[in-house]
C-alpha positions in Angstrom: -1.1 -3.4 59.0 2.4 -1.4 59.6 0.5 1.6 60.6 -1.3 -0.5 63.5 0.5 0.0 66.8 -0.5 -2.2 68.6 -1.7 -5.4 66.2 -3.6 -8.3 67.8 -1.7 -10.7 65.6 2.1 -11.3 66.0 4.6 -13.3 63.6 7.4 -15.0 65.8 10.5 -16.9 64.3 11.1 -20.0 66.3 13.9 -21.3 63.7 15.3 -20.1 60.6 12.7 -22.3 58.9 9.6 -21.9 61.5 7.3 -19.3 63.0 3.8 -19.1 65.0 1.6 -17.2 64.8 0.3 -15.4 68.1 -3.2 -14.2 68.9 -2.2 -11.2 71.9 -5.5 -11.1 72.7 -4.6 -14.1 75.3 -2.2 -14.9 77.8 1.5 -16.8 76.9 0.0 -19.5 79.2 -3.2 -20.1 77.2 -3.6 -22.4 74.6 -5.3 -19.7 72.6 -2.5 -17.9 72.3 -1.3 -19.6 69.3 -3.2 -19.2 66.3 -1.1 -21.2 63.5 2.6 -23.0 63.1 4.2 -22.1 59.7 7.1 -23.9 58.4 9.3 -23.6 55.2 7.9 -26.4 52.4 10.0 -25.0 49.7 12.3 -22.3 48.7 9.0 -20.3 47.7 6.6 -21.7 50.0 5.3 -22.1 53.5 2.7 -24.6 54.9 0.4 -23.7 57.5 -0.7 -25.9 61.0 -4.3 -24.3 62.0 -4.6 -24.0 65.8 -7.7 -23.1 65.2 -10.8 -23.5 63.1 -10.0 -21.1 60.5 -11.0 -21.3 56.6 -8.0 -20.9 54.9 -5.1 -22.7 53.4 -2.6 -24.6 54.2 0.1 -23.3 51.6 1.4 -19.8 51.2 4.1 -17.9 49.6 5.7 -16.0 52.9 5.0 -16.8 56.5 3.9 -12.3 56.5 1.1 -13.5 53.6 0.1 -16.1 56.9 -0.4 -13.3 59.1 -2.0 -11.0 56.8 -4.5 -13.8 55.9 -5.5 -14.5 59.7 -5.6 -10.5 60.1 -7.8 -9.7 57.3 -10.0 -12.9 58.1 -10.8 -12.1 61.9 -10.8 -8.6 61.3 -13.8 -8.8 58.6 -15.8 -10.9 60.5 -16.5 -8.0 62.9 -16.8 -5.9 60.0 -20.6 -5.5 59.8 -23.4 -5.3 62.2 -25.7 -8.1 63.1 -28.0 -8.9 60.9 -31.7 -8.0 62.5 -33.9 -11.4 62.9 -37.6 -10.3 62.6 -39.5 -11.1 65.9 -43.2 -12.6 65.3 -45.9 -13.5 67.6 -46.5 -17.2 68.3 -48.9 -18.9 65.8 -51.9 -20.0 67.9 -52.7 -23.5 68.0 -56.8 -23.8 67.0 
């Protein structure tokens, strides 16, 4: 994710205890924009405010294992082509 120079996923700190997470794909002025608020639950973890419709949890160790969770999810969903639906002729009605 390091070697990516432009990522579409961005980690901001908002406070010493809060981030978002921001999906550059959209403008600052669209509600897209933000993808997920993090904030410090404990000294070890982080809980997680989906934005958006997401599977994934609400608890992580680091507000980084946040952003590499929403990276590696959107990513792999364009991973693999369409599946092909077969196309059959109408049954006739007798």
């Amino acid at each position: 994710m390091s070697g990516d120079p432009d990522p579409r996923y961005v980690l901001h700190r908002v406070t010493p205890s809060e981030w978002v997470i921001n999906d550059r794909r959209y403008e600052t002025n669209d509600p897209r924009h933000v993808v997920a608020c993090v904030y410090e639950y404990a000294e070890t973890e982080v809980e997680v405010v989906w934005l958006r419709d997401l599977p994934l949890a609400a608890r992580y160790t680091t507000a980084y294992e946040v952003l590499e969770e929403v990276t590696r999810v959107q990513d792999s969903s364009r991973a693999t082509r369409p599946i092909a639906i077969p196309h059959l002729p109408p049954l006739l009605a007798t």
